[in-house]
N, C-alpha and C positions, 0 to 999 in steps of 0.2 A: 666748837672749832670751825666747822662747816661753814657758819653765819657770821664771824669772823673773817671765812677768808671772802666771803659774797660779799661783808660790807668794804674791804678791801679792793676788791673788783669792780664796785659800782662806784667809789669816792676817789679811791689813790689811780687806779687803772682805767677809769670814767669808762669800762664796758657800756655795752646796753644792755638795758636789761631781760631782752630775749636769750644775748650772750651769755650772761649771768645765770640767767636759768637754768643753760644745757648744764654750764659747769656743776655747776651744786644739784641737775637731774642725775649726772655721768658720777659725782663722788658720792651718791647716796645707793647706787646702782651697784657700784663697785661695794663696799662694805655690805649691802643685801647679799651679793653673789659670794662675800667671803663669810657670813652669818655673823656678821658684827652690827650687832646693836649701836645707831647714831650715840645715844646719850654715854654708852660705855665704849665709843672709841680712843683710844691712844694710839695715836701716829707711832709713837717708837715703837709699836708691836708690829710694824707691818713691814715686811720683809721681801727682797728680790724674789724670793719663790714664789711668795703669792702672788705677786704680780702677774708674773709670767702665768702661772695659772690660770688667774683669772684673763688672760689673754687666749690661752688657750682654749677657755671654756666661753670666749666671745666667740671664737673663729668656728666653733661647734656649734653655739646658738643659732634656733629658724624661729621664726615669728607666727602667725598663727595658720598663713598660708603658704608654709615650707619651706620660705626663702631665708637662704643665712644673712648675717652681716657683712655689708664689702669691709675690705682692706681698710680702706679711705673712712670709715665709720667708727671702726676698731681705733686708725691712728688720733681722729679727733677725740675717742676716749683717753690715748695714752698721754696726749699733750694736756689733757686734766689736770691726768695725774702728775705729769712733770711742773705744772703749774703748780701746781699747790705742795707738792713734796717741796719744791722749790721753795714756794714760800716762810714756809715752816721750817725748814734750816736758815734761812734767812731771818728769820724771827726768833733762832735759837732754841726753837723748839725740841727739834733731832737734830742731830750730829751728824748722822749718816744720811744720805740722799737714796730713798730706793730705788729709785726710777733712775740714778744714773747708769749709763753705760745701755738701756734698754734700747734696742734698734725699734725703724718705724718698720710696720708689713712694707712687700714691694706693691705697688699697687700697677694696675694696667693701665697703658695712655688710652686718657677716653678722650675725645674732642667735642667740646665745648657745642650745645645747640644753639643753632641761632639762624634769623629770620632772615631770606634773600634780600637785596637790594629791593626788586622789583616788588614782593607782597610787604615789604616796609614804605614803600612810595605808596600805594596803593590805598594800605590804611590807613594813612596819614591822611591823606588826602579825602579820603570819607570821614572819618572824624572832621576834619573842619571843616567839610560841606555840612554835616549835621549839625557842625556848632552855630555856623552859618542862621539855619534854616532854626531849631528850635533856642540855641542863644540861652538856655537853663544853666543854673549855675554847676549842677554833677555835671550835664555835657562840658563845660568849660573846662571844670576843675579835671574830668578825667581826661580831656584832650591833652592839659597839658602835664599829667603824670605820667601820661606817656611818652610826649617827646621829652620831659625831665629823664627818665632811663634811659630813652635811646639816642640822645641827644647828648647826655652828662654822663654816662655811663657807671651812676648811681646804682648803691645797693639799697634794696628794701628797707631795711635798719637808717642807712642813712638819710633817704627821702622824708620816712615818718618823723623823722629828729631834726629835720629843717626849721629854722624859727624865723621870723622873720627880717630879724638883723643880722640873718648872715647873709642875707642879698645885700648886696652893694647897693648905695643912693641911683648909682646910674643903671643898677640892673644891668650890668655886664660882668659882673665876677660872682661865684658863690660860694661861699666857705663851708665846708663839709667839715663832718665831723666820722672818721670811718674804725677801722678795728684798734681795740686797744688807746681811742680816743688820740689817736694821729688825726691832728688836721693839712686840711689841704685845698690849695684854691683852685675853683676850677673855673676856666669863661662862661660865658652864657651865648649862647647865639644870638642873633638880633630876632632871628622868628621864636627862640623860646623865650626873649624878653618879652615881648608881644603877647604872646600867651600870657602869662602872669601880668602883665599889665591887664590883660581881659578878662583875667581870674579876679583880680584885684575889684575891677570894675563891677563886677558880678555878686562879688560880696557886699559890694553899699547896692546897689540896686535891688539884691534880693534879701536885704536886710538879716545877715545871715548874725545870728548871737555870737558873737565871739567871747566863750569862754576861757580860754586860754589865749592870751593876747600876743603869746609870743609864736605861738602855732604859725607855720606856714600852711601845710596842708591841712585844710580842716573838713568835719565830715557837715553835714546838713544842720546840727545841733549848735557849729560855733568850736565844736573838740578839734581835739589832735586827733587826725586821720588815724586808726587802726592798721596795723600791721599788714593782721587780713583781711583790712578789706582792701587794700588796695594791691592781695594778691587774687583777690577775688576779680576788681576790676580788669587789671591785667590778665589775666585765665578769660576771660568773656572778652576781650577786644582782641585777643590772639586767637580765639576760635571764629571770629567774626570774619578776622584776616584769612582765615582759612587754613593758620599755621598748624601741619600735623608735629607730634612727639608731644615736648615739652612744653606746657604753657603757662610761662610764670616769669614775675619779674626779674630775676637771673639772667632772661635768655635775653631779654633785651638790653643787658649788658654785656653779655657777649656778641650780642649782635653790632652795639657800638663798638667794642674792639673788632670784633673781623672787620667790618664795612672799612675802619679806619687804615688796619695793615692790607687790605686790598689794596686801597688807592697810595701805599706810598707813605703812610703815617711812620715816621718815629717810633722806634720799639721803646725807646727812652721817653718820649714824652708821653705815650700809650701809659707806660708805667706810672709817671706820676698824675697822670689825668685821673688810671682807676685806683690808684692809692695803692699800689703792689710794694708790699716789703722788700719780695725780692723781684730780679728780672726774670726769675726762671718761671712766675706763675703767669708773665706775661707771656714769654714766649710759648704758650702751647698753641697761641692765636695765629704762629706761622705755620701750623699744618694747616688751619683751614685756608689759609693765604697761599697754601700751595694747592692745595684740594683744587683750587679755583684758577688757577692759574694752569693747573693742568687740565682742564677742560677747555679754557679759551686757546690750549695749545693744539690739542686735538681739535678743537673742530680748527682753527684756523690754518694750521701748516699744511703746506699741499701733500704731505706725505702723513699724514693723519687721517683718524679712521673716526665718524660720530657714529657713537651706536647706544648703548640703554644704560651701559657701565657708567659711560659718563655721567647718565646725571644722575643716579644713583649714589654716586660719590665715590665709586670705587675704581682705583688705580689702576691700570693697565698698561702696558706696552702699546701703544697704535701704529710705533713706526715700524714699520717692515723694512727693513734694508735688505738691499742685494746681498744676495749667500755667493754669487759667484764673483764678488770683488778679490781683486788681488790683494792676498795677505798683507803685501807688503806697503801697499797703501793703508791701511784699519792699521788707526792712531788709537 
């Protein structure tokens, strides 16, 4: 049933198949945690209570060094199971859905990591003095995997899955292929055209074997770039940059959305530039657009205060207004 709904996922749903994986890791995980045997499972033996249980006995689960499951971890198990319960009523399998009616955890607003303007100019900027100065095809190819994320505001799945016909002839548009096989086009800049134009060049110069013909991203051998390695890349040019927390190609997608609702971007074109389903997974990008904007208020208003908070990221009051205004003026 399981391998069923995987091939389902990888041909009707055109997942990827990292995607694929978690799903059919999260429903193998789920039947362990209820002691059902993959080969002797039947979907219609499995019931709202279990569910709920085995929810419960996630939000109880720690890992080896103590730490439970977030919310956010739990929910992307529960949407598995609505996936696939779904499917399977859908295929007339069961009749009844158990996963209907099942609420998601609440989860905490967290804000999204991501790299300042100024340490984004910075490495940008030594990356192509280095590409400059040694001109090898990994310096090329990883200059321009980086301004591809932080420039296109590409997820890792869809960078690796780049081919080379979905570059446009004029290399100004790129068709992406993003979750659940939605595509969407997105522009190219004229400096990330340029880059791929010098990627390009690099592969007949450095006679690179192109195994896979339709590969855009390719690693040394001529393959399709690996997943991890170009979370590897990215983790080694973000500690380069100096970036502390999170270092991984994620953040350089959120750093192309914040960088963009700073200056004035479109909440609407933001959304379909990163390929958001909805607009509400866009807008978490305007708290760091206000994060930012309350600090260029504080230090600039003459009645503002600059002190450690701010660049800290955390909120505060600065303005002190007079306590002996007349009541009847305080609107």
């Amino acid at each position: 049933m399981i391998e069923r709904f995987r091939t389902y996922l990888l041909n009707e749903r055109r997942y990827s198949p990292l995607t694929v994986r978690n799903y059919v890791a999260d429903l193998r995980e789920f039947l362990s945690m209820c002691g059902i045997a993959e080969e002797e499972f039947d979907p219609t033996d499995i019931k709202r209570e279990m569910i709920r249980g085995w929810v419960v006995a996630l939000s109880k689960h720690t890992n080896s060094r103590g730490q439970s499951l977030s919310a956010s971890s739990i929910n992307r198990r529960m949407s598995t199971l609505k996936s696939f319960f779904g499917w399977l009523q859908r295929e007339g399998i069961i009749v009844k859905n158990p996963t209907m009616g099942l609420s998601r955890l609440k989860t905490p607003l967290r804000l999204p990591s991501y790299v300042s303007e100024e340490q984004m100019s910075r490495g940008i900027k030594r990356l192509e003095d280095k590409q400059s100065e040694e001109g090898d095809f990994v310096r090329v190819r990883n200059t321009m995997i980086m301004l591809m994320l932080y420039g296109m505001g590409l997820r890792r799945a869809e960078l690796v899955g780049l081919n080379r016909e979905d570059l446009s002839e004029a290399k100004d548009t790129l068709r992406v292929r993003g979750k659940g096989g939605k595509e969407r086009v997105i522009p190219v800049l004229r400096v990330i055209a340029e880059h791929i134009e010098d990627y390009f060049d690099e592969i007949s110069r450095s006679k690179i074997c192109i195994i896979d013909k339709k590969a855009l991203i390719l690693s040394l051998k001529g393959e399709r770039l690996s997943s991890h390695s170009v979370y590897c890349i990215v983790r080694d040019e973000l500690q380069r940059m100096g970036v502390k927390g999170k270092q991984s190609p994620h953040v350089l997608r959120h750093t192309f959305a914040t960088h963009l609702m700073n200056h004035g971007g479109d909440m609407r074109k933001i959304q379909e530039l990163m390929g958001h389903s909805s607009l509400r997974s866009t807008q978490v990008y305007t708290h760091n657009s206000i994060s930012t904007l309350q600090k260029a208020y504080n230090r600039a208003h003459p009645r503002g205060k600059r002190n450690e908070n701010c660049d800290s990221g955390k909120t505060t009051n600065h303005l002190h207004m007079d306590d002996n205004i007349d009541p009847k003026h305080k609107a």
